[in-house]
C-alpha positions in Angstrom: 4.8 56.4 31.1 6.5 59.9 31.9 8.4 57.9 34.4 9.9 55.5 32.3 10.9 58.1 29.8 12.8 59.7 32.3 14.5 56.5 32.7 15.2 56.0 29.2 16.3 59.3 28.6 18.9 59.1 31.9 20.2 56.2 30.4 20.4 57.3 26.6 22.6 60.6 28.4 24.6 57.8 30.3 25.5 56.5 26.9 26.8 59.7 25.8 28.6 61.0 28.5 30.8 57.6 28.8 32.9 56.2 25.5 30.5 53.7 25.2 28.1 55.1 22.7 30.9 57.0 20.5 33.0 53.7 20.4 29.8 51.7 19.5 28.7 54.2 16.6 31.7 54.5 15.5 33.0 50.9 15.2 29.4 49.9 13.8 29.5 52.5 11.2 33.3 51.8 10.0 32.4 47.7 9.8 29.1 48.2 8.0 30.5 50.9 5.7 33.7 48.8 5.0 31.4 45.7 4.3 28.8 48.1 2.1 31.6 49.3 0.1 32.9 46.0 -0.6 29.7 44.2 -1.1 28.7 47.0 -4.0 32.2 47.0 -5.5 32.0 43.5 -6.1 28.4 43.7 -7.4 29.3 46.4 -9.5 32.3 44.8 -11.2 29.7 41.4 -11.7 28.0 43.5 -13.6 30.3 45.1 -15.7 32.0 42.3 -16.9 28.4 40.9 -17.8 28.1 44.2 -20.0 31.6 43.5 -21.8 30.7 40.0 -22.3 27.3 40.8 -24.2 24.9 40.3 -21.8 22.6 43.0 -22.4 19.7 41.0 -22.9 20.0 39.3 -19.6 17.7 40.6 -16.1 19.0 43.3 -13.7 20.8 41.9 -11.4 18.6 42.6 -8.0 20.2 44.9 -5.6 17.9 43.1 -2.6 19.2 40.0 -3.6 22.7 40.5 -3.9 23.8 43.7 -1.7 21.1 44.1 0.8 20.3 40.4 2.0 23.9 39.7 2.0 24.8 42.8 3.9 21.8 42.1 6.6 21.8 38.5 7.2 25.6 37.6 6.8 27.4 40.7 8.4 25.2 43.2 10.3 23.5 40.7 12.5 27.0 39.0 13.4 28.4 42.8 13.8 24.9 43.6 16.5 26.3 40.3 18.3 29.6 41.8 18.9 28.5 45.1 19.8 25.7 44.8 21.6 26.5 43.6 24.7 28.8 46.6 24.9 25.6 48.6 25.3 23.5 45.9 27.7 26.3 45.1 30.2 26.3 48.4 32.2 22.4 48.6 32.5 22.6 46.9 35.8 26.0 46.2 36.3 26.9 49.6 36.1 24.8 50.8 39.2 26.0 47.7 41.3 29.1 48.6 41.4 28.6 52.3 41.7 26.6 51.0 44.5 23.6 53.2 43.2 21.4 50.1 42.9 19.9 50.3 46.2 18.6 54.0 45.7 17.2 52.9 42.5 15.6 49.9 43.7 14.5 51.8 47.0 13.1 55.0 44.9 9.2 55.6 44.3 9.5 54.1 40.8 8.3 50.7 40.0 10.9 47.9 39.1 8.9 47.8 35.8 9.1 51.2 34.9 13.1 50.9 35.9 13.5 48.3 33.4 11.4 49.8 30.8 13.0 52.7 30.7 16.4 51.2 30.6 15.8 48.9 28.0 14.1 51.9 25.8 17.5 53.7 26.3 19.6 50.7 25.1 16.7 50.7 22.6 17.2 54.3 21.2 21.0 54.1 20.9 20.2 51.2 19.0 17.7 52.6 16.7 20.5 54.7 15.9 22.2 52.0 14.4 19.8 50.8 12.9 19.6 54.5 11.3 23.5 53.9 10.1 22.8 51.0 8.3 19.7 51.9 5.7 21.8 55.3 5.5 24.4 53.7 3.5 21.6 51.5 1.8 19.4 54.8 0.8 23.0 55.1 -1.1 21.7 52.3 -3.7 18.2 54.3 -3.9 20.2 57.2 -5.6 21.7 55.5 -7.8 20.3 52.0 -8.7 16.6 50.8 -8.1 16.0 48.4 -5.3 12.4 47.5 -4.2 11.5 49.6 -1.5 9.0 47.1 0.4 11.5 44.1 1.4 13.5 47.1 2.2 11.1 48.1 4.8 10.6 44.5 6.2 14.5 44.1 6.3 14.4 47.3 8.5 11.7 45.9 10.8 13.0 42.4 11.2 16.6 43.7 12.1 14.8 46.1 15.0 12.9 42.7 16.0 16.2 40.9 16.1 18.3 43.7 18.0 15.6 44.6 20.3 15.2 40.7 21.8 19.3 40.3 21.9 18.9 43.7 24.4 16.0 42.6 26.3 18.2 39.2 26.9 21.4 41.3 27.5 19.9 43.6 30.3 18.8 40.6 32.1 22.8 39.2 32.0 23.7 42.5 33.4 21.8 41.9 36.8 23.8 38.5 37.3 27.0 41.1 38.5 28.6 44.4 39.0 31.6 43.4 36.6 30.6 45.0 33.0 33.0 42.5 31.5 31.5 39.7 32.7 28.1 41.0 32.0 29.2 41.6 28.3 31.1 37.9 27.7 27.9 35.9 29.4 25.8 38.4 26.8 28.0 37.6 23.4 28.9 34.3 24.5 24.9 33.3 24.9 24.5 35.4 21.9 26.9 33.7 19.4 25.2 30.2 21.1 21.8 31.7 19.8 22.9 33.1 16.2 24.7 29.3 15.8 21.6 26.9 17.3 20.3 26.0 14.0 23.1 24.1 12.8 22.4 20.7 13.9 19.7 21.3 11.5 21.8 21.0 8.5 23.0 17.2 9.5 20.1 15.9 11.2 16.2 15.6 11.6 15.9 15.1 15.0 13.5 16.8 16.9 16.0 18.4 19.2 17.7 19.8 16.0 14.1 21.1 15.3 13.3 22.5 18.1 17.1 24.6 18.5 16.6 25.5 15.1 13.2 27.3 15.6 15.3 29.2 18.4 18.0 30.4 16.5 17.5 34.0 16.9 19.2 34.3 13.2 16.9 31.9 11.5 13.9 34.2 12.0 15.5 37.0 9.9 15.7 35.4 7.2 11.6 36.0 6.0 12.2 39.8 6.7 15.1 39.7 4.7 13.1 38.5 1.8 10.4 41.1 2.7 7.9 38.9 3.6 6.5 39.4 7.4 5.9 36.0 9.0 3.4 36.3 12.2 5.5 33.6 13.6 9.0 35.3 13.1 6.9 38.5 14.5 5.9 36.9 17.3 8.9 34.8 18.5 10.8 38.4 18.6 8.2 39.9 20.8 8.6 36.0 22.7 12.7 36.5 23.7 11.7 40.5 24.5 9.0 39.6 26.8 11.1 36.9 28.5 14.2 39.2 28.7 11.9 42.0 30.6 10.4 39.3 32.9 13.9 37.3 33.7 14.8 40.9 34.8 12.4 41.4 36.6 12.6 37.8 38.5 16.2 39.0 39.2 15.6 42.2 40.1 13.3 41.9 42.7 14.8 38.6 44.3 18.1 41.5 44.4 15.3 43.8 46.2 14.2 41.2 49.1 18.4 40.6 49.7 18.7 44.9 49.8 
């Protein structure tokens, strides 16, 4: 364990010492807070032109229903696709064409601990993210009332949903040493994911079925309404798991051509 940590921390430092982290933040932050702002305005205007209308007697509006689940499902997780491969294609990509890949695959560590600890260092930059967004939603906490406990399932399914696009992005970043390539394989597979359960809408097949169940957007949609599905649960754990393995596969068939 103190070996992967080492790992994860080396590549969390990487993070900071390049652009990639600071653009990432930034660009995240200014999207989300732009959408926030927008999203409550609009809410907040709904609802005072209820007031002037004499609608006293009607229900709250819910803040889960109309700010958070909006701001989740419809523009954070298509934000994460855009971003995220920024942070995944230099995991391996990055040290082929450094040509550093053969010390770290010739080093006493374990390819397992190697990719551990560099997917728990995409992982921390992204729980900062993740940190960003429920900052600007503690904003509704001060000053409206939302209910806390979809809150905290929102927060769980949205680490689910970033963790298994970063376990699938590492593993695009052994294919080559070209981050850009890395990074347009990862969105482009990403966007292919978010978009699967489509077919859905027109048809009953069981192919439409089948890509619907693994639309990696579909399985949000439970946490969003803050109810914690063992199946949504466990086909986020699924994609990691196969993301760590696939990198391993390629990882070691790089080792036996080293």
């Amino acid at each position: 364990m103190r070996n992967i940590m080492a790992i994860a921390g080396k590549e969390l430092r990487s993070y900071f010492h390049s652009p990639i982290a600071y653009l990432v933040m930034s660009v995240y932050a200014l999207l989300c807070g732009f959408f926030f702002y927008n999203q409550t305005g609009y809410v907040a205007s709904q609802m005072l032109r209820m007031s002037m209308m004499g609608g006293a007697g009607a229900p709250p509006i819910s803040l889960n229903d109309y700010i958070i689940r909006p701001l989740i499902q419809g523009i954070v997780t298509v934000v994460l696709l855009l971003l995220l491969p920024l942070v995944t294609m230099r995991l391996y990509a990055e040290e082929k064409r450094s040509g550093t890949i053969e010390l770290l695959l010739t080093s006493p560590l374990t390819d397992m601990e190697i990719i551990l600890g560099k997917f728990l260092g995409a992982l921390a930059l992204f729980s900062v993210l993740v940190l960003l967004t429920f900052l600007y939603i503690s904003v509704l906490f001060v000053y409206g009332n939302p209910n806390f406990r979809p809150v905290l399932a929102t927060a769980l399914g949205l680490y689910l949903y970033g963790a298994a696009l970063l376990a699938l992005g590492m593993w695009f970043s052994t294919f080559t040493k070209n981050q850009i390539i890395a990074g347009t394989v990862s969105l482009v597979v990403f966007l292919l994911l978010y978009v699967l359960d489509w077919p859905e809408a027109y048809s009953a097949s069981t192919a439409a079925s089948v890509m619907s169940y693994m639309a990696i957007s579909r399985h949000l949609d439970n946490f969003a309404k803050g109810v914690i599905d063992l199946t949504d649960v466990v086909y986020y754990l699924s994609v990691i798991v196969l993301g760590v393995f696939l990198t391993a596969r390629s990882v070691d068939a790089q080792k036996g051509r080293t």
